[in-house]
N, C-alpha and C positions, 0 to 999 in steps of 0.2 A: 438792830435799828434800821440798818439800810435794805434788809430785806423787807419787815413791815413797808417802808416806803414804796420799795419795789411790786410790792405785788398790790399795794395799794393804785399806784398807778397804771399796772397790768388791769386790774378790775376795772378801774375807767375805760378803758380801751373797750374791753368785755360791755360796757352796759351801752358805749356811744355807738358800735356799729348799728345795730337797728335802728337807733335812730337815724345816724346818716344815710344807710340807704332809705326808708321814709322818707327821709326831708329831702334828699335830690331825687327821687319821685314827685314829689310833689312839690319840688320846684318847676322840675319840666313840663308838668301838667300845668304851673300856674303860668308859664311866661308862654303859653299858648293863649290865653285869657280865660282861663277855667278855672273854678274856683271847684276844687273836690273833699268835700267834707267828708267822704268816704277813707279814708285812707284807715283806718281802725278795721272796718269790713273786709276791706284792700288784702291787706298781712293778714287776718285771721285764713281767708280762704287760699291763700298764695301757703302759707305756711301750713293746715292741714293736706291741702293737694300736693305738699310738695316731701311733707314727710312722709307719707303713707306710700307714696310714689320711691321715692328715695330707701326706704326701709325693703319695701316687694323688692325692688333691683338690687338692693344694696348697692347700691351707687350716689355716692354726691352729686355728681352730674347730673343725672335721672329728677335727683330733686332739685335742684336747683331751676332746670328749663322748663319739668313741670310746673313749680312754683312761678316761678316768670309767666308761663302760658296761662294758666289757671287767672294768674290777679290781671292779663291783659284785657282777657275775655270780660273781667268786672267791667275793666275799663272801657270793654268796650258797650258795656250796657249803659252805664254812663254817658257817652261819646250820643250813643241813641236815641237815649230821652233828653239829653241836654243840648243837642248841634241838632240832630234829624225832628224830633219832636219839640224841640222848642220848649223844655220843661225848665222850670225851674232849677237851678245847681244848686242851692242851700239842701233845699228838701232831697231833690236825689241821693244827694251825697249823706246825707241823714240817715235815706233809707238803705243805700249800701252798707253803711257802720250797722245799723239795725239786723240785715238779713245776714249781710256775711258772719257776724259774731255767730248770731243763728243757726248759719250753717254749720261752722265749727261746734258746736258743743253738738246739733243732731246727726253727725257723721261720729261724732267720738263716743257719744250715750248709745248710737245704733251699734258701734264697731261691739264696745263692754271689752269682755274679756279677749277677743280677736283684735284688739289694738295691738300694732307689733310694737314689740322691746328695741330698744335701739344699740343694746348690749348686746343684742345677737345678731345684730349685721357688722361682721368683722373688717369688710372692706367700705363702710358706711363710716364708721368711729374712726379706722384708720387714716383715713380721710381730711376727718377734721383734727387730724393731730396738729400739735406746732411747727411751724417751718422758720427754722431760724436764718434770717439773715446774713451772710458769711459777713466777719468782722464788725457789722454795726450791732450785733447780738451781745459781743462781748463785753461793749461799753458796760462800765459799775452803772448799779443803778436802772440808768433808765435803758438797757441794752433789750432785757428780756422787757421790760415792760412795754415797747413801742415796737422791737424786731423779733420777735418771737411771738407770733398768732399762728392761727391756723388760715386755710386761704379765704373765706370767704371776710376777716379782715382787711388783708390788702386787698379784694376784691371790690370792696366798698370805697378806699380811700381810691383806688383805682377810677372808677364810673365816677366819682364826683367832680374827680380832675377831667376827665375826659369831658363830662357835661358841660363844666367851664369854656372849656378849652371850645367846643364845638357852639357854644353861643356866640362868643365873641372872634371866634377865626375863620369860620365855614359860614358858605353861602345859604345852607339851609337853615341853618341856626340865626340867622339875622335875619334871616324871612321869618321863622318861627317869632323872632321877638317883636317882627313889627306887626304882626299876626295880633299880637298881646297889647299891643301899643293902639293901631288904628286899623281895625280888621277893613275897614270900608277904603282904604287908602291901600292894603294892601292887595284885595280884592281887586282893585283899580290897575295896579300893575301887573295882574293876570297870576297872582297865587292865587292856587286852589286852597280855599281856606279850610272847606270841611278834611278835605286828605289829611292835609298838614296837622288838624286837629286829632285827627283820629287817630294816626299814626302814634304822634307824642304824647298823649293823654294815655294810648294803649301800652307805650313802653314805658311810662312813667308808673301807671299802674304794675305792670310787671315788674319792677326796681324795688318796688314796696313790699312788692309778695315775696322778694328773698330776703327780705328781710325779715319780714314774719318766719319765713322757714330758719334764718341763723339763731331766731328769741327762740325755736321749739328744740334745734340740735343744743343748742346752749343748754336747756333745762331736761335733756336726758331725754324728750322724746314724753315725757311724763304726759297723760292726759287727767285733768281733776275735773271733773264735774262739777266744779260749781266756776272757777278761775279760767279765764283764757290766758292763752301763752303773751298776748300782746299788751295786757291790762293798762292800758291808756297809752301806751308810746303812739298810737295815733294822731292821737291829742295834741303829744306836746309836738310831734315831727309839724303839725300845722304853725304852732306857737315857732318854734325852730325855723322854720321859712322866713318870717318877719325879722326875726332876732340876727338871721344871717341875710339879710337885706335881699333876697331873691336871689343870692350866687352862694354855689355848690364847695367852693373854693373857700368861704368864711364859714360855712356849713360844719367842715372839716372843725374848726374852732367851736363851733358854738355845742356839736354835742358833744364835746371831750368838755364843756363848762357843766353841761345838763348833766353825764357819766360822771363826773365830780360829785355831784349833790347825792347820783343814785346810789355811790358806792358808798358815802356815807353812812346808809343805811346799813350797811353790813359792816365796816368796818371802822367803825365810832369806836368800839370799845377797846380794840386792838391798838389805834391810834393813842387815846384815852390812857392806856397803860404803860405806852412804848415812852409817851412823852407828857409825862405826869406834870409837870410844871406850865407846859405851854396849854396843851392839849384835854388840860384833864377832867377840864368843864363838859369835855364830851359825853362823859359818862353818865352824868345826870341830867341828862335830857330823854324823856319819853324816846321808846323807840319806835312809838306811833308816830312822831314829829317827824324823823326820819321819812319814813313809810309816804308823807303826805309832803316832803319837802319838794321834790321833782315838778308838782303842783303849783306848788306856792308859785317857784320861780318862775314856770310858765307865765300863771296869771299876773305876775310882777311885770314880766318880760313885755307882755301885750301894754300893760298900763304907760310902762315906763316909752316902747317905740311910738303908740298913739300920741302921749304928749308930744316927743321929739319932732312927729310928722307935722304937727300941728304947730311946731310953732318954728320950724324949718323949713318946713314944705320938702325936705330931699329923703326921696323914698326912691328904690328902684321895683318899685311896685310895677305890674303892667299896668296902663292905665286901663286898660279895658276887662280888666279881670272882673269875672261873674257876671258879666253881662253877655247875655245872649244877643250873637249877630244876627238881625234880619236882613239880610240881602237888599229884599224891596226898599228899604227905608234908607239905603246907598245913597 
């Protein structure tokens, strides 16, 4: 029984890192006042560059900086048509989800049979073994399922504290947010608005792209011609920004709620059998319900925050998010 539970809870852990790193990417991006609908594109091309990369070297490392460089560069295409050309952000961010998917499947269909195995990088898999925390591993229960990951978990719980930590305690991080707040006011105190923009829009973007690269080591490196490695965790990492109120710190919370719902999907019937009395209505539910649930709670998620804003007014939204700054209009 306590094992079902255990590794029920380990699997959430397994489905929330991608999203967390998403969602503090694209926090950082937003409390710069950028609204980046890419993040779906974002992971796909961070996560093919960063496997293909990592498999040649057989190195984690390898993949992980190419993956980070590779989804900056997005960002920084982004940063270009949105700060330098004054483009719309909805539609860029559209058409980044649009091209990067793109690129992912016409780098995977071009590779075919020359796609590497990820079973034969020996120092790549050993990599992502487990690393057990000394003594908090052995706690019953929940020991392995929260201290016993491989590193690009605490990797992730790691950058989301730290993005925290660097908004509200460093002097850049408070420029950044009044950047987000009233870029013509911070302008006025002699930030460089465009710098500051491109810089964190370009690491935020690259936060995302190891993330895509953790959803493709996760799933063995496998490439399917019709399925991407990321299949809407883009999506909901945007829905995830609002639900964790624009801080990296409730983030943490909110994709171990979303990894709740995903591992459902796998392990309904396990649950369903362990605890027949309580649980055992799990079993007769579609396992397409499942499948479509992660979804659900999204668009639930949106509905449920829009009313709250609306009739509370307390959001930590930037207020200047998705609006493009014209200088002249200062």
């Amino acid at each position: 029984m306590f094992e079902v539970i255990t590794l029920f809870l380990f699997n959430i852990v397994i489905y929330s890192i991608p999203l967390l790193f998403a969602t503090s990417g694209e926090i950082m991006v937003e409390k710069s006042g950028s609204l980046n609908l890419g993040v779906e594109g974002t992971m796909a091309v961070g996560a093919v560059a960063g496997y293909l990369i990592g498999c040649r070297c057989d190195s984690l490392l390898a993949g992980v900086l190419v993956s980070f460089i590779a989804s900056a560069l997005v960002g920084s295409i982004f940063c270009l048509f949105t700060i330098t050309l004054q483009a719309n952000q909805n539609v860029t961010g559209l058409t980044i989800t649009t091209i990067g998917v793109a690129v992912y499947f016409f780098i995977g269909n071009a590779l075919g049979p020359k796609w590497p195995a990820m079973r034969e990088c020996e120092r790549l898999v050993n990599s992502i073994s487990a690393i057990e925390i000394p003594g908090l591993s052995k706690i019953p229960v929940i020991g392995k399922a929260f201290f016993s990951h491989n590193i690009l978990v605490y990797l992730a719980v790691i950058i989301a504290v730290v993005i925290w930590l660097y908004f509200g305690k460093t002097t850049c991080g408070l420029r950044l947010r009044a950047i987000g707040e009233n870029p013509g006011a911070a302008d006025a105190l002699g930030i460089n608005i465009v710098r500051y923009k491109y810089l964190h829009i370009m690491a935020g973007s690259g936060i995302m792209g190891i993330g895509g690269l953790y959803m493709g080591l996760n799933m063995g490196g496998t490439f399917e011609g019709s399925n991407c490695w990321i299949n809407g965790y883009g999506w909901i990492a945007i829905a995830l920004v609002i639900f964790a109120d624009w801080s990296t710190a409730k983030a943490i919370f909110g994709t171990f709620v979303f990894g709740f719902f995903n591992t459902l999907r796998v392990y309904n019937m396990p649950l369903a059998t362990t605890f027949p009395k309580t649980l055992g209505w799990l079993s007769g539910i579609p396992a397409q319900f499942f499948s479509a649930l992660p979804f659900i709670v999204t668009l639930i998620v949106l509905i449920v925050s829009s009313i709250r804003s609306r009739r509370h007014g307390s959001s930590n939204a930037p207020t200047a998010i998705g609006l493009n700054y014209y200088r002249e209009d200062r």
